[in-house]
C-alpha positions in Angstrom: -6.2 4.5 -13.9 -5.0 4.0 -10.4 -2.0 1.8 -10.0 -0.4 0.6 -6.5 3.5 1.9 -6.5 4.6 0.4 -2.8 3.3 -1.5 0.1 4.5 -2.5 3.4 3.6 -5.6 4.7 3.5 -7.8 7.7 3.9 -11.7 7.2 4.7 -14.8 9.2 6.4 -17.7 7.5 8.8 -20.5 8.5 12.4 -20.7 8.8 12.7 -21.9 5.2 12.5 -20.9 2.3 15.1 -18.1 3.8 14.3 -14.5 3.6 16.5 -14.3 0.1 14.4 -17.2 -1.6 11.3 -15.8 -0.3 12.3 -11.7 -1.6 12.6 -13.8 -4.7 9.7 -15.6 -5.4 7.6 -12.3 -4.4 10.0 -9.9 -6.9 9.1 -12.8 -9.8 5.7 -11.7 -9.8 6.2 -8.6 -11.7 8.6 -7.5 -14.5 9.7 -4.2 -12.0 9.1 -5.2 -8.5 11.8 -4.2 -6.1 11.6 -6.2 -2.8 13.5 -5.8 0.6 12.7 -8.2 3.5 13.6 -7.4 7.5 13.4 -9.9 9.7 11.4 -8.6 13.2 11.4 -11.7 15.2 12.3 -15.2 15.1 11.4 -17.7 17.6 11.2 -22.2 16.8 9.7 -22.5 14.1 8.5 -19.2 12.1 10.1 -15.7 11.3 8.2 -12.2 11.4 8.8 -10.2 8.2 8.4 -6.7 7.3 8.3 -6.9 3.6 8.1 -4.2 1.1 7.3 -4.2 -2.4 7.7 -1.4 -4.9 7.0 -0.8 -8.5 5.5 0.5 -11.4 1.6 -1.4 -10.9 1.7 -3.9 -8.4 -0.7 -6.8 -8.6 -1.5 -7.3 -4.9 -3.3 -10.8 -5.5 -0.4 -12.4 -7.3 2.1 -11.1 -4.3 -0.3 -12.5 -2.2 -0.4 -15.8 -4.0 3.2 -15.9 -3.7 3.5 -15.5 -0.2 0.9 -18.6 0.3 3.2 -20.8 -1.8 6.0 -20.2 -0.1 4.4 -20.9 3.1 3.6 -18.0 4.3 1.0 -15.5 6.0 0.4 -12.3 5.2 -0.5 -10.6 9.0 -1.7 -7.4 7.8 -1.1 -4.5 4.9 0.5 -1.7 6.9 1.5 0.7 4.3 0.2 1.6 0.7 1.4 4.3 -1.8 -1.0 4.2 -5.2 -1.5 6.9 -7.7 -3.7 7.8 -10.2 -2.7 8.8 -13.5 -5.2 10.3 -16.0 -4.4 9.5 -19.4 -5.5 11.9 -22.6 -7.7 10.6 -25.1 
């Protein structure tokens, strides 16, 4: 099994929800997730986020789904860490 452990995102959203409410409704999606948010840029009406999620197995498509509902766009995937873990039988 291969699980995803991190990835480093880029995203566009507007001003609210704030980067707190946002680092929230992404770390809800899993029971581990660990989420830290930097704000790149901010002009009139969006913010430019560098968000990164870690944990145990991330579920890309529900971080994704998040990100939509809170009004945002997710740019591009700019870092991934997965690993693959055999298991005995």
């Amino acid at each position: 099994m291969v699980t995803v452990k991190k990835i480093v995102l880029d995203v566009l959203k507007p001003h609210h929800p704030s980067a707190l409410e946002f680092s929230l409704g992404i770390a809800n999606q899993g029971p581990d997730y660990r989420v830290a948010i930097t704000v790149l840029e901010v002009d009139e009406n969006t913010e430019s986020l560098q968000i990164i999620v870690e944990g145990s197995a991330i579920e890309f498509e529900a971080v994704q789904e998040a990100i939509n509902a809170l009004g945002g766009s997710l740019h591009s995937v700019d870092e991934v860490i997965v690993q693959s873990e055999t298991t005995k039988t």
